[in-house]
N, C-alpha and C positions, 0 to 999 in steps of 0.2 A: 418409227415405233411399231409399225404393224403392218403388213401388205398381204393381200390376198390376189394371188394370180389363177385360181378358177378359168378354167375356157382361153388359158391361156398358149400358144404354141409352146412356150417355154416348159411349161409342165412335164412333156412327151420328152424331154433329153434326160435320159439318167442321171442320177446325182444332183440333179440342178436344186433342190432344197440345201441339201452341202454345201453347194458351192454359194449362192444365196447368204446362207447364213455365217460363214466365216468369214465371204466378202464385205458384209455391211454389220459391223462392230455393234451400233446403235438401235437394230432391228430385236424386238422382244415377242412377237408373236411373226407365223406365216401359216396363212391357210389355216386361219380359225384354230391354229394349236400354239401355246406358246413352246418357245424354243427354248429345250433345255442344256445342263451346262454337258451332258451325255454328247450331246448334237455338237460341241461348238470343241470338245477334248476328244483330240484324235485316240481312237483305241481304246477308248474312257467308258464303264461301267457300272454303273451303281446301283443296277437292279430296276425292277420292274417301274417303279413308283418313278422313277427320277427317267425314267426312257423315252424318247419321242415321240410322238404321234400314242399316247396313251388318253385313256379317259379323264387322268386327273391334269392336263393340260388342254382341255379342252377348252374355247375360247367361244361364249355365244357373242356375237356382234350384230346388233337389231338393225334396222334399216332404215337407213337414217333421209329415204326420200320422202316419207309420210312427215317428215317434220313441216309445223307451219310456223313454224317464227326461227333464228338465228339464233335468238337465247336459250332455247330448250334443245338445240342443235348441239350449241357449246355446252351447258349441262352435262347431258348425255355424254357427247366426249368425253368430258373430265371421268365424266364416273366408268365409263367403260377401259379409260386409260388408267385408273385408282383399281379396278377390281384384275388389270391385267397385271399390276405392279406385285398386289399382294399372291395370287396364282403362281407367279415366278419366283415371289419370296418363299411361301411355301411348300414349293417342289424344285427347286434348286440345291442341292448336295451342298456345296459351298456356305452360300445363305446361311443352311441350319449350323453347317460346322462353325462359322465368326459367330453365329449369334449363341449358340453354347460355349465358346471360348472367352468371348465377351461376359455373358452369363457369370461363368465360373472366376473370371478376374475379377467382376464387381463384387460379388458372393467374398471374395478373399479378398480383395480390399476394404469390402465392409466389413469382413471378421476384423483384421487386422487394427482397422480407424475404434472398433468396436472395444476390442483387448484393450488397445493405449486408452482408448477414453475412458475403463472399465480402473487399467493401473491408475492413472490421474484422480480418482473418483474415490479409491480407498487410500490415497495419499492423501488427500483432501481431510477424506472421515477421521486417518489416523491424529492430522494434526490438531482436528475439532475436538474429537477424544482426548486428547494429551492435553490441548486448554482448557477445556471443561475440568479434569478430574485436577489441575495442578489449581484452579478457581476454586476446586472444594477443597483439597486439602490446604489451603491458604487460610481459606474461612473459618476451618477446624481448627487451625494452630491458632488463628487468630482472637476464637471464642477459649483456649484452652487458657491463651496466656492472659485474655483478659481477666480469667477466671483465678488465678494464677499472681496476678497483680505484676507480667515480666511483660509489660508490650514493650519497654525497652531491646526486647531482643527481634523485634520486626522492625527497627528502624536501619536505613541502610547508611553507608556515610556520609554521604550528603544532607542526608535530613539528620544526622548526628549533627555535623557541624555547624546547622541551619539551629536545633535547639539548643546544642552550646552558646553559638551566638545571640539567640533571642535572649537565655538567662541572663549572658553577660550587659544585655542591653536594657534589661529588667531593672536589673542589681542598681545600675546607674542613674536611672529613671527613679527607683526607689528613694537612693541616696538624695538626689535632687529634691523630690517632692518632700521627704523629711526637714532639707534642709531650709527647704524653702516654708515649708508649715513653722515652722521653728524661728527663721525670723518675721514672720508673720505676728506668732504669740511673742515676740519681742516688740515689735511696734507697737501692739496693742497695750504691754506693759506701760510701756514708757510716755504712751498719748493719756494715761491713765494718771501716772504718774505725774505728768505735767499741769492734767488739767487740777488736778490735789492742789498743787504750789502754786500755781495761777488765782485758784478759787482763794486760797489761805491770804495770798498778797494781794489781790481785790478786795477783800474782806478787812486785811489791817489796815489800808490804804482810806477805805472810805471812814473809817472810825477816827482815823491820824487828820483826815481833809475836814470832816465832820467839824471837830472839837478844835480844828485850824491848830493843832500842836507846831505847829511848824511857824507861826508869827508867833504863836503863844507858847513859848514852851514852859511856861509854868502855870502849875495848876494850883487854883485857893481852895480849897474846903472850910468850909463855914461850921462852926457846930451851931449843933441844934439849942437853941433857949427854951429853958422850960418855961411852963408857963407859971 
């Protein structure tokens, strides 16, 4: 990740940071500067800012033998290997170029998801719209014709042939219940009629038992004597 070779014999051979840094793929800083993509592309140029050994790759690394414990050791590592990460994000050519092409994909994929969700959204309203206003004019026709006295022209075939049949089942129900009321008032005649003839021949009956006509069928009348 990082090596510093200071006081090193290595130092004194020309080139040897070049060679260093093209031989070891995985190495991100040397000698307190991070390495950029200028350093690692043969013949490669991007200007001042993205150039080697400049001030905006400069790399502080504290010293890490004043540490007294192994956890604020590891700490510190992490955090000086987070601040050398974002250093080479930020001054690396490439880096900035995927993260503005990236950028501009998600930018135009989100226009893109944004339009269809925008067409989906007034397809939606149209077909709210179209229920709504066919709910009102439904309601209009249906107060005009109540008004009107024709709601027979809102009914569809089904509910036609639903009230043909209910009439026809009416009609039948009527005829029944007449016919059945009708001999009703015929029973009632005739339990009437019976109790009359009953009452009349209980009535001769006891008058005929009474005066015993039937041992006696002859009757004497006496006249009256005067005095």
């Amino acid at each position: 990740m990082h090596i510093t070779l200071f006081n090193n014999p290595v130092c004194q051979i020309p080139g040897y940071r070049h060679f260093i840094v093209n031989s070891i793929p995985c190495l991100k800083a040397l000698d307190n500067f991070v390495i950029t993509d200028e350093e690692r592309i043969e013949d490669a140029s991007f200007g001042y800012r993205f150039r080697g050994l400049n001030e905006f790759m400069k790399l502080h690394i504290p010293d890490y033998r004043h540490e007294r414990s192994a956890e604020n050791h590891l700490f510190n590592l992490e955090v000086d290997v987070y601040r050398l990460k974002r250093i080479f994000e930020r001054n690396s050519p490439s880096i900035l170029i995927q993260s503005l092409y990236r950028g501009y994909r998600s930018r135009n994929t989100s226009t893109l998801y944004f339009q269809e969700r925008l067409k989906f959204i007034k397809r939606i309203q149209a077909h709210v719209r179209s229920f709504l206003s066919r709910r009102r004019y439904l309601r209009e026709l249906q107060e005009l014709l109540v008004e009107t006295n024709q709601t027979d022209l809102l009914l569809t075939n089904e509910q036609i042939n639903i009230r043909d049949k209910g009439k026809i089942i009416f009609k039948h129900m009527y005829a029944w219940y007449k016919m059945n009321r009708r001999n009703r008032i015929r029973l009632a005649a005739t339990i009437k009629i019976q109790t009359y003839f009953r009452m009349r021949l209980v009535k001769n009956s006891s008058f005929v038992n009474a005066l015993q006509l039937i041992k006696f069928p002859r009757i004497y009348f006496l006249k009256e004597q005067k005095p």
